[in-house]
N, C-alpha and C positions, 0 to 999 in steps of 0.2 A: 591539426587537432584543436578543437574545443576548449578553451581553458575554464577552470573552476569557477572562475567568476562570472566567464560571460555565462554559462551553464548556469549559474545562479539569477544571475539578470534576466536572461530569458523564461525559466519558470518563473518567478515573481512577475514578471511581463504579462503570464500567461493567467493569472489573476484579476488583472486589472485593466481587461476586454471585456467587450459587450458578450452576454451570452455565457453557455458554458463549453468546458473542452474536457475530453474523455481522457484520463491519465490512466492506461492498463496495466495490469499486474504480469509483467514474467516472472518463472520460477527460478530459472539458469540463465546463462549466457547465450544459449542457444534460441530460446525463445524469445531472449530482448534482440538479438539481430532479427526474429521475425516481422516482430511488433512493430520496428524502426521501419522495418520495409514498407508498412502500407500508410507511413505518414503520419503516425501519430505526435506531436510533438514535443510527450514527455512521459517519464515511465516511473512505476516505483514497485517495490518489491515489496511482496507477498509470504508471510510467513508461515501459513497453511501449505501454497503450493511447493516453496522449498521446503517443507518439512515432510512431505508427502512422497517428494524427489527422494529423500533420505532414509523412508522406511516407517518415517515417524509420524502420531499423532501431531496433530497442530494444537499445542498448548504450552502453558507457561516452561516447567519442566522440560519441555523437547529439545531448546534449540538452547546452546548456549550462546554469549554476545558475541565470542570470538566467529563460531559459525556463521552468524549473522552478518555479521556484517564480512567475511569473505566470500560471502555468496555475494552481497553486496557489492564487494569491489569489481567480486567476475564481471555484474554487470553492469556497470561504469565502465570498462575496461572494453566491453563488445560493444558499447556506440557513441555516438557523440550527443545524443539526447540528455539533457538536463534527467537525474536520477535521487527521487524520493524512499524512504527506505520506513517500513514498517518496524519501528522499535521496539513492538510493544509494550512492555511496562517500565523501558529503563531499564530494564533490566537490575533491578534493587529496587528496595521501600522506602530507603532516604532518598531527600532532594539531589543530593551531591551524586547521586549514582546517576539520577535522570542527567545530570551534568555532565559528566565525566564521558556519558554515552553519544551525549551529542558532540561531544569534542573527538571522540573517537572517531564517530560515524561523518563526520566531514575530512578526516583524517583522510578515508579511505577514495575521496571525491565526491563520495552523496552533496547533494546541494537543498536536500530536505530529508523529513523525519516525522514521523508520530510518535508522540508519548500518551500513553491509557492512562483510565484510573480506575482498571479493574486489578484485581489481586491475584488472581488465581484462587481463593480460598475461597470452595463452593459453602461454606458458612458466614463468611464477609465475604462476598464477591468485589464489591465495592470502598475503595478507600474514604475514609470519611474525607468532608467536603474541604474541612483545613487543610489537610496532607493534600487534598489532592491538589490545590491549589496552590501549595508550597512546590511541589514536586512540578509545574508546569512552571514556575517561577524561576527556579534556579535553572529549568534546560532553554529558558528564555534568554535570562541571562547569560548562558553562555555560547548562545547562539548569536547573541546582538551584534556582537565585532568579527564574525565567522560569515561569509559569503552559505547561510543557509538559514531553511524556510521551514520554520515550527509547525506542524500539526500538532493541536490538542483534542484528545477522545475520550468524549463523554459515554461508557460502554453500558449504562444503566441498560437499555432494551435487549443486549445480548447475554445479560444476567437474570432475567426474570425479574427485573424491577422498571415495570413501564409506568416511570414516574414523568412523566413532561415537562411538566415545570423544575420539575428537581433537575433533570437534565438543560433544560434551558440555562437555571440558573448556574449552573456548574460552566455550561460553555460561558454564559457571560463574563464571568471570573476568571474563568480560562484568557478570554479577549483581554481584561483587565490585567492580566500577568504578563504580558506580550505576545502570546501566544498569535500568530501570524494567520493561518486558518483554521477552522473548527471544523467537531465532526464528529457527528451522533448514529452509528451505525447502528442498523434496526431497527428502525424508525419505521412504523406500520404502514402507513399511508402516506398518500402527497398531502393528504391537507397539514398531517402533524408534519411532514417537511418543511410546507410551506411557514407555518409556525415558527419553528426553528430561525428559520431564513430571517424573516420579519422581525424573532425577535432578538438578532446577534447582527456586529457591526462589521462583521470582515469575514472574509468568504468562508463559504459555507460548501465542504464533502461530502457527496451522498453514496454509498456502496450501491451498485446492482449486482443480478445475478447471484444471490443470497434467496433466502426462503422470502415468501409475502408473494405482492403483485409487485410489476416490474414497468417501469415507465419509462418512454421515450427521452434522448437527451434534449428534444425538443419541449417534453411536458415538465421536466425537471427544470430547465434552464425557464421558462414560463413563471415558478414554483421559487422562481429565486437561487436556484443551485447554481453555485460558479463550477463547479470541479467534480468531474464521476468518475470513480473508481469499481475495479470489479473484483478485487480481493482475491482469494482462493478460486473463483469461479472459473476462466478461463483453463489452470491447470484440473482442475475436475472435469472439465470438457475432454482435455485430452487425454483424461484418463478413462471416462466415457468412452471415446475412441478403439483406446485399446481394449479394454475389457468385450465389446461388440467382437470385435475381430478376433479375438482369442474369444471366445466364444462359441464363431460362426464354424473356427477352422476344427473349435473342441467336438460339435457337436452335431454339423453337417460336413464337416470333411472338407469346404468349399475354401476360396480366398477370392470371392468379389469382396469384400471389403479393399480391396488393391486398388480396386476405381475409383478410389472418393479419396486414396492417400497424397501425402503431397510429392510431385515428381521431384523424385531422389536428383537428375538436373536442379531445381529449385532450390530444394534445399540447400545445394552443395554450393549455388551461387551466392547465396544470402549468408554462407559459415565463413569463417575468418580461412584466409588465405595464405598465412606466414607457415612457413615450416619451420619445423625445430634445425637443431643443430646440425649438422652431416656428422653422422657416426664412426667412431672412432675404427 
């Protein structure tokens, strides 16, 4: 087994290569034993697709932190892959809450994290530029002596405020707080990526598979990107999936959709193997 720390060494490792590398999003446990199988070499969690898993809207209100991060654990717990974990806001408006989250969420074996600086509050979406920077400051801080790897996210484009510079300068600040990698999701273009990249000093996350044009991790990594993430997107896929096939079976009677499933063999090799207890 993997321990905490080399788990940590190895994504920080995986920053500081030529090029970029594609870190995907599972929902469950089930889906990070997929995602391990075809070699990816680090993973981090999605709080759209567990929140979808659950019933629930993907937003602030949905998920609480305890949720979170035991989804978290499950998947730490299905592989040996270094595991980043979508925090969203800290979950609290004080600093000490962004804090207390990141102590918690290493707790569990995450070896990373993102902290926002969006609100939830569709009339402030956005936390003013002090807080936000306070609030990236103390989960830096209590990240420094902790075998783990800060994201900080600039959320200005997925609030209706496509300010660029306002965004630039937030991640700059972010860099200046400790913060370990940046990350400006929806972001319109590659040229405004390339911008970003250019103008911040430590790797740079780009989300695919979100609304816009979608670009190769070839044209990304070109553009400056170290790290691509695909957020919600993969589990919408496979709920894609399902909805087709329930669908096909609702309204033609049929089940080809069977030929494109994955062989229940496959699956069954790739799920965890331990049995429970022998019953009493």
């Amino acid at each position: 087994m993997a321990g905490q720390q080399e788990k940590f060494t190895r994504l920080k490792a995986l920053h500081e290569t030529d090029g970029a590398f594609v870190i995907p999003n599972p929902w469950d446990a089930g889906s990070a034993r997929l995602l391990a199988s075809l070699g990816f070499e680090a993973l981090a969690t999605t709080s759209a697709g567990f929140a979808f898993s659950r019933g629930k809207r993907d937003s602030f209100a949905g998920l609480a932190r305890e949720e979170v991060l035991g989804n978290a654990a499950e998947i730490v717990a299905a592989t040996e892959l270094p595991v980043s974990a979508d925090l969203e806001d800290g979950f609290g408006t004080a600093p000490e809450a962004c804090a207390e989250t990141i102590r918690m969420a290493c707790e569990t074996g995450l070896v990373g994290g993102s902290i926002e600086d969006a609100t939830g509050d569709a009339d402030a979406p956005i936390h003013t530029f002090a807080l936000a920077v306070e609030r990236v400051q103390a989960a830096a801080e209590a990240a420094r002596d902790l075998p783990f790897v800060l994201t900080a996210r600039a959320e200005n484009h997925l609030w209706g405020r496509p300010d660029l510079d306002d965004t630039i300068r937030r991640l700059q600040a972010f860099s200046q707080a400790g913060a370990d990698v940046l990350y400006a999701p929806g972001l319109p273009d590659i040229e405004a990526i390339r911008t970003v990249c250019d103008a911040v000093d430590k790797p740079v996350n780009v989300v695919m598979g979100l609304r816009g044009k979608s670009y190769s991790v070839a044209e990304l990594a070109a553009a400056g990107v170290k790290r691509i993430s695909v957020g919600g997107s993969f589990a919408r896929a496979a709920l894609g999936a399902l909805m087709r096939a329930a669908e096909e079976v609702k309204t033609s009677g049929t089940f080809t959709y069977a030929d494109d499933a994955l062989p229940d063999a496959v699956a069954s090799r790739l799920m965890s193997q331990e049995r429970p207890a022998a019953r009493s």
